[in-house]
N, C-alpha and C positions, 0 to 999 in steps of 0.2 A: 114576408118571412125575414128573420133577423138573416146578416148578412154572415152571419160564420155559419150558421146553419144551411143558408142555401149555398154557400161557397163547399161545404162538405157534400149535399147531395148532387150538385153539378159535377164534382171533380173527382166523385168516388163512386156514385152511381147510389149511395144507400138511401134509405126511404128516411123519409123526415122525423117519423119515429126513430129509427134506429141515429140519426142524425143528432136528434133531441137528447136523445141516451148517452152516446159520447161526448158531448159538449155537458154533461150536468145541465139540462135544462128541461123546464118543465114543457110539456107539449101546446101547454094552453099560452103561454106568452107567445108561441109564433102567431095562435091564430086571430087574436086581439091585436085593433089599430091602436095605433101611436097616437092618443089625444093631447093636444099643446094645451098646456096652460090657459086659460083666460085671463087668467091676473096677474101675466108675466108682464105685460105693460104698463099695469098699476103698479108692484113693484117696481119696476125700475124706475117711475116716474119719484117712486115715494125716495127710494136712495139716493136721486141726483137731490131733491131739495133738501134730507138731513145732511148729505155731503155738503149742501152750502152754507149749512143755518143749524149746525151744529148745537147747539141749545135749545131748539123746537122740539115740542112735544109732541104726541100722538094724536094731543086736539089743534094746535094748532097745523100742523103737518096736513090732517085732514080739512082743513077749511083751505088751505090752498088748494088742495086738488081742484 
């Protein structure tokens, strides 16, 4: 459960519908998890070598990987 939300039904007693209601939000983002990235790693990897090598392209950017 997002954290304003369950911060309002513990501190106010309302039901997570009405919870949802006052905060503008939809009911279905509380009930889906929080999936990370898988390609937060590849990016970052890809931005530390343009950050060094500033004139490398996308083909060669990729053959480093």
């Amino acid at each position: 459960m997002n954290e304003v939300v369950a911060y309002i039904v513990a501190l106010h007693g309302y039901s997570e519908r009405k919870a949802c209601q006052v905060t503008c939000q939809h009911r279905s983002t509380q009930r889906k998890k929080m999936v990370g990235d898988p390609l937060t790693e590849l990016r970052q990897r890809m931005h530390a070598i343009v950050a060094t090598r500033i004139r490398y392209g996308y083909r060669k950017v990729h053959i480093m990987l």
